[in-house]
N, C-alpha and C positions, 0 to 999 in steps of 0.2 A: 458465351463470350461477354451478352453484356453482363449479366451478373459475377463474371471473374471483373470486368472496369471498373463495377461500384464496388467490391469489395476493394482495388488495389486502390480506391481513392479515399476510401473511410480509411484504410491501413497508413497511408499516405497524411493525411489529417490527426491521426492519433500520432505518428512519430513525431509530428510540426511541434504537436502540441505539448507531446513529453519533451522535449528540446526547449520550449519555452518554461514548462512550469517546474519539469525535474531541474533547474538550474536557477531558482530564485531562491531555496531554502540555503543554501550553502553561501549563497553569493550573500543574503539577505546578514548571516550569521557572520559571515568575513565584513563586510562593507561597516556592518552594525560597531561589532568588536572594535574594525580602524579608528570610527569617528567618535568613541567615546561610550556604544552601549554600556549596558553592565550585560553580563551571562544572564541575569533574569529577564531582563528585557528582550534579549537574544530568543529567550526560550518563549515569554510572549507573544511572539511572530508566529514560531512554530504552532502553539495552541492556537492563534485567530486561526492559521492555516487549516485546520481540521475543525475547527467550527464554522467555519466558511464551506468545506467540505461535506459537513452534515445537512448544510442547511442546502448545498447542492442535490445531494441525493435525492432530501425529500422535495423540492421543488420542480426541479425540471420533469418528472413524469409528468406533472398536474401543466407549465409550459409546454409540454406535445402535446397534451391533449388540445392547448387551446391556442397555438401559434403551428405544430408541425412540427416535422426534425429540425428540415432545412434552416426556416428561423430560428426556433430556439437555439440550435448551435451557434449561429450566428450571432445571436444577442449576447451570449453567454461567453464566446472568443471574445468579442467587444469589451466586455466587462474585465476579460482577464487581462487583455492589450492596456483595459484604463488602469489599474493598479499597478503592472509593470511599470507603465508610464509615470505615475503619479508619485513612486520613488523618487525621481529627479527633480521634481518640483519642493520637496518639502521633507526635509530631514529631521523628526521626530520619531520617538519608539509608537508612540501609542496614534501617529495617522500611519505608520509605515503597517501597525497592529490591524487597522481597520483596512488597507488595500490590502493585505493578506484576508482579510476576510472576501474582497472582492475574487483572488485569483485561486482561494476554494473552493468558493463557490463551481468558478468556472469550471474548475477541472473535473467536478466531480459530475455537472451539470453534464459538460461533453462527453464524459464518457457515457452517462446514462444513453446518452442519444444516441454515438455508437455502436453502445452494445445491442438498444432496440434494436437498429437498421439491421446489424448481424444477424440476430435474433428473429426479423422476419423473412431475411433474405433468404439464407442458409436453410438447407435441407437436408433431411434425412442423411443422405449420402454423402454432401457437402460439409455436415457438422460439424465433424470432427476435425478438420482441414483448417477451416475458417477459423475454428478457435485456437487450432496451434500457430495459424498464423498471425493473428492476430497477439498473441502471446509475444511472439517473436517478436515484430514490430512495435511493442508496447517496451517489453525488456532492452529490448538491442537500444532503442532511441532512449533509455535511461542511461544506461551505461553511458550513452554517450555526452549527456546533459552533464552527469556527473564530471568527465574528464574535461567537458569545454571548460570547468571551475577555473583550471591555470593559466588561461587564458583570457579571461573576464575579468579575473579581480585585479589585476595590475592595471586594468583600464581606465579613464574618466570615469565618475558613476552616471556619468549620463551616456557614454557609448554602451556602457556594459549592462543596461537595462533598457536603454533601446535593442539594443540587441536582440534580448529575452522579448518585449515585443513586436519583432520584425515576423521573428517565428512562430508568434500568436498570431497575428495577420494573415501569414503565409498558410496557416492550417485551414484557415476560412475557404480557400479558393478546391481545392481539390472536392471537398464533398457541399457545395453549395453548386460547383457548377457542373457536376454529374446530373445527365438528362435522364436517368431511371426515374420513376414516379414516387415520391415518398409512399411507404409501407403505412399501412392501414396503424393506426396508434393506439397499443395495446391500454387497457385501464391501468392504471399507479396502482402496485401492492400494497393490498391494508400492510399497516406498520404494526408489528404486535411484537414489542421485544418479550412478552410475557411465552408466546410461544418457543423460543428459542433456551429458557429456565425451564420448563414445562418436559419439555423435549432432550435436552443435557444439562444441566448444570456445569459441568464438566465442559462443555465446549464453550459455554460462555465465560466461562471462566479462561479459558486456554486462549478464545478472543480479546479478552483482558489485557489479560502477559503480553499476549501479539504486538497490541497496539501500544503497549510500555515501552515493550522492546522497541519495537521497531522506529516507531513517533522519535523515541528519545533519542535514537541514534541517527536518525537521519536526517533530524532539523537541529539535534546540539551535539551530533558528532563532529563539528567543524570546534568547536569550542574545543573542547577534549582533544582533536587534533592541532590546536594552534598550541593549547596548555605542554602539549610534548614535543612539540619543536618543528610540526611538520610545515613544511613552504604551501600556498594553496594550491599549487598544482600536484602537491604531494595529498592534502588533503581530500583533492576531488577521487585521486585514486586509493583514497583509506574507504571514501561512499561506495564507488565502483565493483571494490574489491568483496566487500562486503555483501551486495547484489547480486553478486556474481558467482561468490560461494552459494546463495540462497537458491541460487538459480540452477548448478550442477549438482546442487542435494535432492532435489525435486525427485529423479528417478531411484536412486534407492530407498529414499526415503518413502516413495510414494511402493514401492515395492513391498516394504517394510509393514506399511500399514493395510495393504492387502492380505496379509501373512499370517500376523501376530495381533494378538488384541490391540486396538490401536490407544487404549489407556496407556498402555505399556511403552505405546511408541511416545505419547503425550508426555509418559513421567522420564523418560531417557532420555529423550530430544533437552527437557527439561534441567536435568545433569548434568547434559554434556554442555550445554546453554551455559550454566555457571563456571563448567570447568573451564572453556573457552572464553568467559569474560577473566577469568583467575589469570588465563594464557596472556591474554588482550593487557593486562593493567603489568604485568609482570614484563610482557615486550616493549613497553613505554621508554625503555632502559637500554634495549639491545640494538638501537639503528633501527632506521626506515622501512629496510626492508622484511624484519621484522616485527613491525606494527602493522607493515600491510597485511602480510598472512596471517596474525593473530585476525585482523579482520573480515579476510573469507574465511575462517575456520568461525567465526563467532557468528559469520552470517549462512552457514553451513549450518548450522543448530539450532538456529532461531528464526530463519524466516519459514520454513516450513511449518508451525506448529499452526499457525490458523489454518493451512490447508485440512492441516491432522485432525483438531478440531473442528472444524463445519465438516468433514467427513464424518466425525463420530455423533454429530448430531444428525445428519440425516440417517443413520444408518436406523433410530428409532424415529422414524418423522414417514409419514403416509406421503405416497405418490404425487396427490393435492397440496401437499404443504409445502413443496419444495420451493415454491418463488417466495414465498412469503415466508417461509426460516432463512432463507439464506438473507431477505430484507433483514430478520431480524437479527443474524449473526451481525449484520455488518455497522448497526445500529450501535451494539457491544462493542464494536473496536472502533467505532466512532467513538464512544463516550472516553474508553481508553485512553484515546488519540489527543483528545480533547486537552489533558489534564495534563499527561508525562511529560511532555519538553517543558513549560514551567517549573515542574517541579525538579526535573531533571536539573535545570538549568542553575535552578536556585540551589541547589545541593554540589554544584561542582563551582558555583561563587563563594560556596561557604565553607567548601572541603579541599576541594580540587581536583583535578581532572580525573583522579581516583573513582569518585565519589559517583560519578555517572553509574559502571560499570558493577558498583554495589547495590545501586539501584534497583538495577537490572534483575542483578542475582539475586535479591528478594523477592521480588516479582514471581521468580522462579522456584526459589523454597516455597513458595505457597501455594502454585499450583502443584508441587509434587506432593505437597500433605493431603491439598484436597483431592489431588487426582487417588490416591492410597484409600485415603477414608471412604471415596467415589465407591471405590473397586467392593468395599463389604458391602456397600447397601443392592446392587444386583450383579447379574450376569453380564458378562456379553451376549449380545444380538444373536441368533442363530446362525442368520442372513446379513451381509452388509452390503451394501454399495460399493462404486466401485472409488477408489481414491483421486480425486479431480484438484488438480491443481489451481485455486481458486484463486484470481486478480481479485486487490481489497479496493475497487473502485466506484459500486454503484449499488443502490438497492434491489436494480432490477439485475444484475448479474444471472441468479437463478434460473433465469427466461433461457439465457445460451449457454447454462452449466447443465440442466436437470435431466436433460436425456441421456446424457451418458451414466449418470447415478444409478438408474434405472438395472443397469447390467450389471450381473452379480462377477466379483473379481472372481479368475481361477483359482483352482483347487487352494480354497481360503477355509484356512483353518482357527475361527476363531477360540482362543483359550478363554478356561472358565474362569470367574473371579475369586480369589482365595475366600 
């Protein structure tokens, strides 16, 4: 029983804290827009956001080792509540750029912490449970972040960003005042993004696209949605929608790549990725509620593929390597993550709202070349793992993903490479 309390209190603390951070990129991209950004400056928020993210990942393991969970979470909510904050105070792109580095940091920071506590807690029997719940709790409090968008942005920007820090605050209390004993504090993964080239090409590569894709749409899909006319309560459910497709693809898709070589599912996912941006840019034209479902159909195709890929990468990766590829898959969509909304951004100020969704599609011809060319130089695996639905939020992820990997998928019939 107590360890069901400190689980529903870390679950309780991660929704807080998706409800604070899942609602600054949108709100940051509307507020930005009203007061004069340009779309690229828009999209430089987006990139501090995920450079502030990197620099979360690798940081806070080395912070448990030398402050604990309970603190460093603590420190790192603190950090994310001051950049919320610090928006009201002072309306520039490039300090608004630098407190997007502050509530990357945090988020990336807290989850690490987290995913440890799960990680130690969680047993054998438990595993499996903890991390769907956890899932749920992480996805459901996005969703919801997204939708609070039409409710925020007609606000003062100083209610509508205290707001977002009420609920960085509020995360602090659930897992700082859980009287369970912090869990012994595992060492930080060596960082070897060399491992995760070594081990696929092909998933780092598919890592890539992910973080093209995804970065670009989720911190300058509000641009793109204001460029076609949607209101911001219309745009928080163009993000949702989107999410939400990604989220109901997860079982066939994950089916799919139990089944069939998962190159195969890499290069289609990839296809249909374009065809649904083709859908997406052509519903710009046909009503609202045609934009939204070009968006869960576009987020049906594309948010699976890093799953697909860090799948195909452990399926050649040794038992031992598993925390330390998945550090280094995530490394990959960090550097991704890093770059696309910039350039996103600057590409839909000098094109138009079009221009995103081309982006996209590029991204995507080039993984279906290399994934092809992939397919001549070996086989598929004998043996795979099993397909694990992968959160892109910490480097220690692998610590509460790698036992299930472990179990080979049923009657998995991998095809040969032409």
């Amino acid at each position: 029983m107590r360890t069901a309390l400190s689980f529903a209190a870390l679950f309780l603390s991660v929704a807080l804290l998706q409800l604070s951070s899942g609602g600054v990129g949108p709100l940051d991209a509307l507020t930005g827009l009203a007061g004069g950004f340009t779309a690229g400056e828009v999209g430089l928020l987006g990139s501090a956001h995920f450079l502030g993210f990197f620099a979360g990942c690798w940081a806070a393991p080395r912070m448990m080792g030398a402050l604990g969970h309970a603190r460093t979470f603590a420190a790192l909510t603190a950090l994310g509540a001051i950049g919320l904050i610090g928006h009201t105070l002072v309306f520039d792109p490039l300090a608004w750029a630098a407190l997007r580095l502050a509530t990357g940091l945090c988020i990336a920071g807290c989850y690490t912490v987290v995913e440890a506590w799960l990680s130690a807690r969680a047993t054998n029997e438990t595993r499996g449970r903890t991390f769907a719940s956890y899932r749920i709790a992480d996805m459901g409090a996005s969703l919801v972040a997204q939708l609070m968008i039409g409710a925020l942005a007609p606000l003062e920007l100083y209610v509508a960003y205290n707001t977002l820090a009420l609920f960085a605050c509020a995360a602090l209390l659930p897992l700082t005042l859980s009287r369970l004993p912090q869990p012994a504090t595992p060492a930080a993964p060596r960082l070897r993004p060399r491992l995760a080239w070594d081990r696929s090409p092909l998933a780092v590569a598919g890592c890539l696209v992910s973080a093209v894709t995804g970065a670009s749409f989720r911190m300058v899909g509000p641009i793109y949605g204001e460029g076609v006319g949607l209101e911001p309560g219309q745009i928080g459910v163009l993000l949702a929608a989107w999410i939400g497709g990604g989220a109901l693809a997860q079982l066939p898709v994950g089916w799919a790549a139990d089944k069939i070589d998962r190159r195969w599912v890499l290069i289609w996912l990839s296809a249909f990725g374009i065809l649904a941006s083709a859908v997406t840019v052509a519903a710009s034209g046909a009503g609202t509620a045609a934009i939204l479902a070009a968006s869960a159909l576009f987020g049906m195709t594309t948010f699976p593929i890093y799953s697909v890929a860090a799948s195909h990468a452990h399926d050649h990766a040794a038992e031992d390597e598993r925390v330390e590829l998945s550090a280094a898959l995530m490394f990959w969509y960090a550097v991704g993550a890093i770059a696309a909304p910039w350039v996103a951004a600057l590409l839909i100020g000098a094109y138009g709202p079009a221009a995103l969704f081309v982006f996209i599609s590029a991204a995507h011809v080039l993984l279906i070349a290399f994934g092809l060319a992939r397919m001549r130089r070996r086989a598929s695996p004998e043996t795979r793992t099993r397909y694990v639905w992968v959160p892109r939020t910490s480097f220690t992820i692998g610590r509460l993903t790698g036992r299930a990997r472990t179990r080979q998928p049923p009657a998995s019939t991998p095809s040969s490479s032409p």
